[in-house]
NUTIMI-870086 format. One record per atom (N, C-alpha, C): residue in three letters; residue number from 1; x, y, z; atom name. Coordinates in steps of 0.02 Angstrom, whole numbers. Layout:
! residues N
PT residuo num      X      Y      Z atomo
PT     ALA NUM      X      Y      Z    CA
...
***
This chain:
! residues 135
PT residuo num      X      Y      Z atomo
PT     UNK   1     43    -59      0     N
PT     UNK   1      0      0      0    CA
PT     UNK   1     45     62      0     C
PT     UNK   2     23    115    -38     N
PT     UNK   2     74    160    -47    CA
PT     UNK   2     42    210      9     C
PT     UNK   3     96    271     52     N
PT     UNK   3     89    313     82    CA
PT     UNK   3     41    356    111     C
PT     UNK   4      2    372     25     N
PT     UNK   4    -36    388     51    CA
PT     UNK   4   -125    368     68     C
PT     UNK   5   -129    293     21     N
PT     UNK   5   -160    233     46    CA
PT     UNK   5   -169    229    125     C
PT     UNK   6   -112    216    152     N
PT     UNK   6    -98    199    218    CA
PT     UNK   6   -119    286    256     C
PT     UNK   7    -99    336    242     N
PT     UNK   7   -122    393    276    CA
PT     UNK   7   -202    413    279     C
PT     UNK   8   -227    381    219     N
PT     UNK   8   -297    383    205    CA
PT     UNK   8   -332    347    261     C
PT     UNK   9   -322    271    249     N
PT     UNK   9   -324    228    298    CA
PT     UNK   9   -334    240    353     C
PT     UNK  10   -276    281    399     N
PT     UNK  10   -267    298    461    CA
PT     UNK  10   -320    354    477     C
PT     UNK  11   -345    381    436     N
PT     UNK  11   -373    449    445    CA
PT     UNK  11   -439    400    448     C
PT     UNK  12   -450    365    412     N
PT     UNK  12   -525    346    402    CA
PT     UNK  12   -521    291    489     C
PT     UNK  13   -472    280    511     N
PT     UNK  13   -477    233    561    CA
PT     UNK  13   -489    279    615     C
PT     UNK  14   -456    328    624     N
PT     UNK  14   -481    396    670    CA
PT     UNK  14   -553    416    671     C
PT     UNK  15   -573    429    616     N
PT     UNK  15   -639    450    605    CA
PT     UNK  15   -704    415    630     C
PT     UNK  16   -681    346    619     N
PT     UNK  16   -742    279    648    CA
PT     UNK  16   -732    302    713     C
PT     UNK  17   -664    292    735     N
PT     UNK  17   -666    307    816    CA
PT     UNK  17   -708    350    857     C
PT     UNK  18   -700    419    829     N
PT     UNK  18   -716    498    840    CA
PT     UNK  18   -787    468    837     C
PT     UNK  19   -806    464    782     N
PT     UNK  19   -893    464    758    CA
PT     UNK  19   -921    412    854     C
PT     UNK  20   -887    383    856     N
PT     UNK  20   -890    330    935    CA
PT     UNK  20   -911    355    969     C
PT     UNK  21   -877    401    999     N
PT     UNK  21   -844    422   1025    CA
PT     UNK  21   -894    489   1056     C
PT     UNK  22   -893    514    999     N
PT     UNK  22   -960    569   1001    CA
PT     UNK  22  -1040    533   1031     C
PT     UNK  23  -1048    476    986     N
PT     UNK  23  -1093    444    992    CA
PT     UNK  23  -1120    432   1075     C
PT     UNK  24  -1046    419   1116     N
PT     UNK  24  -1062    404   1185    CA
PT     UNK  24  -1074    471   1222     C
PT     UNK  25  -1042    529   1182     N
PT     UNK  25  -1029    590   1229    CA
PT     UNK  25  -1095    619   1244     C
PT     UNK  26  -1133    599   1175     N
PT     UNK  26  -1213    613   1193    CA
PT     UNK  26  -1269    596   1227     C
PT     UNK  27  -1249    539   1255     N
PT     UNK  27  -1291    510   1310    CA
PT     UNK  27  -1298    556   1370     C
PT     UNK  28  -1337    533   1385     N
PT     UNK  28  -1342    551   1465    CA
PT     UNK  28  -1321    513   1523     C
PT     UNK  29  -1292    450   1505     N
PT     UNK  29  -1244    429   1563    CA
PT     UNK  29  -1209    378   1507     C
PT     UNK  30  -1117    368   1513     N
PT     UNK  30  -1107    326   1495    CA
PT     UNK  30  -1098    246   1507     C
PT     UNK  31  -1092    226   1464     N
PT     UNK  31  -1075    142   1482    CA
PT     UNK  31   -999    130   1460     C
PT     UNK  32   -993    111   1542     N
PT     UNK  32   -924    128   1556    CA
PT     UNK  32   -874     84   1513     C
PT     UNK  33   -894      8   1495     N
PT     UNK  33   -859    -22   1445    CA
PT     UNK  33   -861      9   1377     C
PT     UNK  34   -911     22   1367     N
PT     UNK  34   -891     34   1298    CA
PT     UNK  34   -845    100   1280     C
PT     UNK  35   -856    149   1324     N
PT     UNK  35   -822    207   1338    CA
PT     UNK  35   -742    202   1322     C
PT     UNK  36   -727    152   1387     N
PT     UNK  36   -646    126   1386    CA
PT     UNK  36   -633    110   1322     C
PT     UNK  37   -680     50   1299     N
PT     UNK  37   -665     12   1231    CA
PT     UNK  37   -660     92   1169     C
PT     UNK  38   -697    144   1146     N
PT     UNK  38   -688    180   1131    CA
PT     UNK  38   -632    237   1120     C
PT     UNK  39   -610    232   1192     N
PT     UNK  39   -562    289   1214    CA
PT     UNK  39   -491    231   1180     C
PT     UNK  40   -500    201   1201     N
PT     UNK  40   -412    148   1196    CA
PT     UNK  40   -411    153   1117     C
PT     UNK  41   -490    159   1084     N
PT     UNK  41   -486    151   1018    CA
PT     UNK  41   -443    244    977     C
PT     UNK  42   -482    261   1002     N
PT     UNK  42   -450    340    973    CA
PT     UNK  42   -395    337   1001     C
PT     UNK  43   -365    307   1057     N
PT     UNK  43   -292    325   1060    CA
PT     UNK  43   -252    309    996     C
PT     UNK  44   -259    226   1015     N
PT     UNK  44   -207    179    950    CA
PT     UNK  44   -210    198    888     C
PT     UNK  45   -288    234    848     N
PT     UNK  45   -281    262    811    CA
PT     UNK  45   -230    308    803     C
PT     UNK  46   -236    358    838     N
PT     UNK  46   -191    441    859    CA
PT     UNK  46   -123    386    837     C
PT     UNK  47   -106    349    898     N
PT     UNK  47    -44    352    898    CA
PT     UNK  47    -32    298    833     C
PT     UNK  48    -62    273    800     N
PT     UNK  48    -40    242    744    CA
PT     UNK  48    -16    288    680     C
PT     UNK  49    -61    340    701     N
PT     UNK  49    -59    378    650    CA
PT     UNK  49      8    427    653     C
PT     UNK  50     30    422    705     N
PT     UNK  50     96    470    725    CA
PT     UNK  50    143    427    715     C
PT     UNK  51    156    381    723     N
PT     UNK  51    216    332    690    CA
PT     UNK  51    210    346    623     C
PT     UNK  52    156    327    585     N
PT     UNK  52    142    328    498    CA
PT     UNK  52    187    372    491     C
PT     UNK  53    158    445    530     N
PT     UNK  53    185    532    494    CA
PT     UNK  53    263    536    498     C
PT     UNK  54    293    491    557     N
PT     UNK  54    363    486    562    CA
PT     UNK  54    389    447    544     C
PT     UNK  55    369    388    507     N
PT     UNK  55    394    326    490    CA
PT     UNK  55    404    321    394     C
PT     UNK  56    341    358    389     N
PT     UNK  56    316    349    314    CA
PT     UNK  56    314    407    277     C
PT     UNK  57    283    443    311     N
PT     UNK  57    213    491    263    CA
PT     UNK  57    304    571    284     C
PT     UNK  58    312    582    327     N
PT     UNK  58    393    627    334    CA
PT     UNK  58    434    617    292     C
PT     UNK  59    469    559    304     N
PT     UNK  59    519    538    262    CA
PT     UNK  59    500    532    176     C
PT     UNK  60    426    519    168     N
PT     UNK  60    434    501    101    CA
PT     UNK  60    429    575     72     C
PT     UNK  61    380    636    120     N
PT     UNK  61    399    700     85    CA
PT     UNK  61    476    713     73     C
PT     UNK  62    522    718    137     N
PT     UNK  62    584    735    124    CA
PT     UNK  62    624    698     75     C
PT     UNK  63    609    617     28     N
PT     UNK  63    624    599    -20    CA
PT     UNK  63    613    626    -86     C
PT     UNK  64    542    670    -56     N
PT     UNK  64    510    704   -142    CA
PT     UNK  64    543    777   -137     C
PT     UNK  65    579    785   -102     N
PT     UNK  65    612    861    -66    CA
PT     UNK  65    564    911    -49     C
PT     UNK  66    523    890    -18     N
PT     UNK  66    434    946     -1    CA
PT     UNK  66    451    977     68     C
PT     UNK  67    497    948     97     N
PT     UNK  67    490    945    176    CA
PT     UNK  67    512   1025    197     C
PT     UNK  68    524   1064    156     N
PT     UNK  68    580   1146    155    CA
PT     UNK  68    481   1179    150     C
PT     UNK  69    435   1149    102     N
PT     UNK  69    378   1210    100    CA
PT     UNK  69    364   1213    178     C
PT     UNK  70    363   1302    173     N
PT     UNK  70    314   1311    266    CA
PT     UNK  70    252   1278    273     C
PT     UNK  71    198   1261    214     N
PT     UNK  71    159   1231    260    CA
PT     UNK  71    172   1123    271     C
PT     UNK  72    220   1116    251     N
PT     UNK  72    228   1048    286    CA
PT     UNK  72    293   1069    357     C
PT     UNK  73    316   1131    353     N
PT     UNK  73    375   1148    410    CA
PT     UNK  73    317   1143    468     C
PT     UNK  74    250   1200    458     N
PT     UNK  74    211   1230    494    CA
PT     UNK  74    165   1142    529     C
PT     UNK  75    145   1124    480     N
PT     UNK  75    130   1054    495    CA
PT     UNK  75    160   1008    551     C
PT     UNK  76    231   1001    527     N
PT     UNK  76    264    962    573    CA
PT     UNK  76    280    998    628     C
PT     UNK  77    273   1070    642     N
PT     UNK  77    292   1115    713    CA
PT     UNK  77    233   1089    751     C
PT     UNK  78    186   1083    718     N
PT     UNK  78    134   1063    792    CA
PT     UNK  78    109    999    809     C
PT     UNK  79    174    976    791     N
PT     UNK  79    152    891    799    CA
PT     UNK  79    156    881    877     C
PT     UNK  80    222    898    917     N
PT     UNK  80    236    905    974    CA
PT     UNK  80    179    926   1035     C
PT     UNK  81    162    998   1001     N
PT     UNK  81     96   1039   1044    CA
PT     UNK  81     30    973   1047     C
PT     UNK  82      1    988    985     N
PT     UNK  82    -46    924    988    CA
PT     UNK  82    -21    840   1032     C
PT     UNK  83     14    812   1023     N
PT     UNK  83     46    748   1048    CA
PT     UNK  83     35    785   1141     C
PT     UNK  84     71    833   1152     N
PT     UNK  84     60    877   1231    CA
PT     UNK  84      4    868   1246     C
PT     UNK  85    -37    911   1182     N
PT     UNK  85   -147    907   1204    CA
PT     UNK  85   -169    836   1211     C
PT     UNK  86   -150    806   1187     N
PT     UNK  86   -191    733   1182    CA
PT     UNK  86   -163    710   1248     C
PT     UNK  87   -102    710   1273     N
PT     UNK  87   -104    653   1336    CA
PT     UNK  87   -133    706   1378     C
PT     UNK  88   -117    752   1387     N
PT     UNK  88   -148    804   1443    CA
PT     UNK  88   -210    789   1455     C
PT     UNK  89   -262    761   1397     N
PT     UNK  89   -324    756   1381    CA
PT     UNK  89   -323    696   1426     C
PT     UNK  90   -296    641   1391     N
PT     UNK  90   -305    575   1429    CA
PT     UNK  90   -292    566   1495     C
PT     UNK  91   -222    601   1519     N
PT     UNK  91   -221    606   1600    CA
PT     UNK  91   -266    632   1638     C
PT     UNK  92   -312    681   1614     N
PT     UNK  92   -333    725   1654    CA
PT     UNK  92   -402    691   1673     C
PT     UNK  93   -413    655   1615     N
PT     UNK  93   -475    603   1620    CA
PT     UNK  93   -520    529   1626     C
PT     UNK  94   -456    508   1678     N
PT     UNK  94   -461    443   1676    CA
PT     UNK  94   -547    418   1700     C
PT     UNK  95   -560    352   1673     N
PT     UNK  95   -626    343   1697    CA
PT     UNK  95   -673    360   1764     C
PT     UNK  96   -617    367   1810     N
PT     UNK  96   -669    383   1858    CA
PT     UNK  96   -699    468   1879     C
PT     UNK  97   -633    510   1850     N
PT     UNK  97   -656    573   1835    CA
PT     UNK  97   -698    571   1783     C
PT     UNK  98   -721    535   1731     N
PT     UNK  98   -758    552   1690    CA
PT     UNK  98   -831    540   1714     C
PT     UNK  99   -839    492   1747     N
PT     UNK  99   -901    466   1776    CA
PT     UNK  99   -915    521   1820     C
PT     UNK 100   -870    542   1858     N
PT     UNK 100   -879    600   1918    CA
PT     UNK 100   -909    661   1892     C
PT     UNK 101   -881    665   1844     N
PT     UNK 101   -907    746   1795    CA
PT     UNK 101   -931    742   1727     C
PT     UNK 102   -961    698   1722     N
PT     UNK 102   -977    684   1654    CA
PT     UNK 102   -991    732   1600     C
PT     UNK 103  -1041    804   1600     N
PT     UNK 103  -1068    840   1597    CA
PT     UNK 103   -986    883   1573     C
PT     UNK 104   -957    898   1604     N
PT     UNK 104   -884    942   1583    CA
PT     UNK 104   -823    871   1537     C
PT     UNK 105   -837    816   1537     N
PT     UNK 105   -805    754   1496    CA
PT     UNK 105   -841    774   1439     C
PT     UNK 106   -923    785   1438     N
PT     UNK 106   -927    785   1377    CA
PT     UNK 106   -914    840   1307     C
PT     UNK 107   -895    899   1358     N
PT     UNK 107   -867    969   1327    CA
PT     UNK 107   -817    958   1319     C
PT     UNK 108   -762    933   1359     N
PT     UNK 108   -683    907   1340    CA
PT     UNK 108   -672    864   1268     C
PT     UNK 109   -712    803   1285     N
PT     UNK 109   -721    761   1215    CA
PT     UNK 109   -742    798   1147     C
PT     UNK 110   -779    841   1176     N
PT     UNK 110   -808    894   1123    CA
PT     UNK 110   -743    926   1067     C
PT     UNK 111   -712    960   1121     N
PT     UNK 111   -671    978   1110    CA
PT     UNK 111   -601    953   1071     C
PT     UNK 112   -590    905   1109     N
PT     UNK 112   -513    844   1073    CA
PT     UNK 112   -558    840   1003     C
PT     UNK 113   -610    797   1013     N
PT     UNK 113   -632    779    920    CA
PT     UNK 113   -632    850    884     C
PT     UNK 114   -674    900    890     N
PT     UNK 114   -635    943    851    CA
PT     UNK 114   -559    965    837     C
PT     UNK 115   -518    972    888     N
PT     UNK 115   -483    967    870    CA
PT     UNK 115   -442    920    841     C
PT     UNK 116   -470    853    837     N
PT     UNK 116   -442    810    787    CA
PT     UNK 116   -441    799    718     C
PT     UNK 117   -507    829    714     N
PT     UNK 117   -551    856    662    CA
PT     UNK 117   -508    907    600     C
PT     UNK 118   -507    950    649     N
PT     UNK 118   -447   1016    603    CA
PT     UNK 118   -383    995    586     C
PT     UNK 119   -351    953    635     N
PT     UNK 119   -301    924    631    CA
PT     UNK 119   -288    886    543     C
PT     UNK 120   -358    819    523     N
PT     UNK 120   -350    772    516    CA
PT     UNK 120   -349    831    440     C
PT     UNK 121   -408    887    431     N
PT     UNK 121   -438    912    371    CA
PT     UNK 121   -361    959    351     C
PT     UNK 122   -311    988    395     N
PT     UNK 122   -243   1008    383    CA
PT     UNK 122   -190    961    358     C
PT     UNK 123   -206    894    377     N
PT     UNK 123   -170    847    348    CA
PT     UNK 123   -191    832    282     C
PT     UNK 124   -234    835    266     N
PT     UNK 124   -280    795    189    CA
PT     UNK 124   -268    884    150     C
PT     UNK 125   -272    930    195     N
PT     UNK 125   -247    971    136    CA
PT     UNK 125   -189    981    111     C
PT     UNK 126   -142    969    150     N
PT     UNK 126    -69   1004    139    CA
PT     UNK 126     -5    919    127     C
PT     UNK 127    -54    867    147     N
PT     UNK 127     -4    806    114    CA
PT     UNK 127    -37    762     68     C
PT     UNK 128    -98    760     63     N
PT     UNK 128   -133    705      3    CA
PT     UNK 128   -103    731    -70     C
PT     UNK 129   -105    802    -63     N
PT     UNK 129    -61    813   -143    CA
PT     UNK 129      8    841   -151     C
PT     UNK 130     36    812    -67     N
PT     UNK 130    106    798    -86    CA
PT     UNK 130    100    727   -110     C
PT     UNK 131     92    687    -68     N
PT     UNK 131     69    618    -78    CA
PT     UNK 131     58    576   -125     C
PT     UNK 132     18    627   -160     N
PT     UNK 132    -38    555   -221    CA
PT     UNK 132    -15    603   -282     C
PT     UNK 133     51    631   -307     N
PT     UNK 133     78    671   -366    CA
PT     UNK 133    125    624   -410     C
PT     UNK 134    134    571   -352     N
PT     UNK 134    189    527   -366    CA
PT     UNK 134    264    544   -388     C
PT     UNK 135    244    621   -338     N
PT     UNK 135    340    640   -318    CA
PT     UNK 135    362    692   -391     C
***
């Protein structure tokens, strides 16, 4: 599977998650398994998808020599910040704080998915047609 196959992939594996994810945030009380099962899911996503960007989808720009435009510089500057937001997110909310405050979990969650959201729609703009030009 080529690069950006596999980046597609990852994005669409995020997205099932999120769509989850949301799905539970709208209840009025959650169910606490499926929640976990959910949450562990958007992680592995996230973090699958952050190996890809450093493993694959980086290196193969800096093979096509793309990696100098500011918006893949600007791209990769906030990989760090975001990677910061997301555990901050997860520490701050382990299951039993979420059950405790559910009501402010579900504005937080609110929150991360959009911002995963912008994240995922900055990626599909600024590398699918580095990506799929075939260099």
């Amino acid at each position: 599977m080529d690069v950006l196959a596999q980046l597609a992939a990852a994005h669409a594996q995020i997205q099932a998650s999120i769509l989850r994810l949301e799905a539970i945030a709208r209840s009025d009380q959650p169910d606490r398994s499926e929640l976990a099962i959910v949450r562990w899911k958007v992680i592995h996503a996230s973090r699958a998808r952050w190996r890809l960007l450093e493993e694959a989808v980086y290196p193969e720009i800096e093979r096509r020599a793309l990696a100098h435009r500011p918006d893949v510089v600007a791209l990769r500057a906030d990989d760090a910040a975001l990677i910061d937001r997301a555990s901050k997110h997860v520490a701050a909310w382990d299951s039993g704080q979420i059950l405790d405050d559910w009501s402010e979990y579900q504005k937080a969650a609110a929150r991360i998915v959009s911002a995963m959201r912008e994240r995922q729609a900055h990626e599909k703009a600024v590398l699918y047609p580095l990506l799929g030009d075939g260099g």
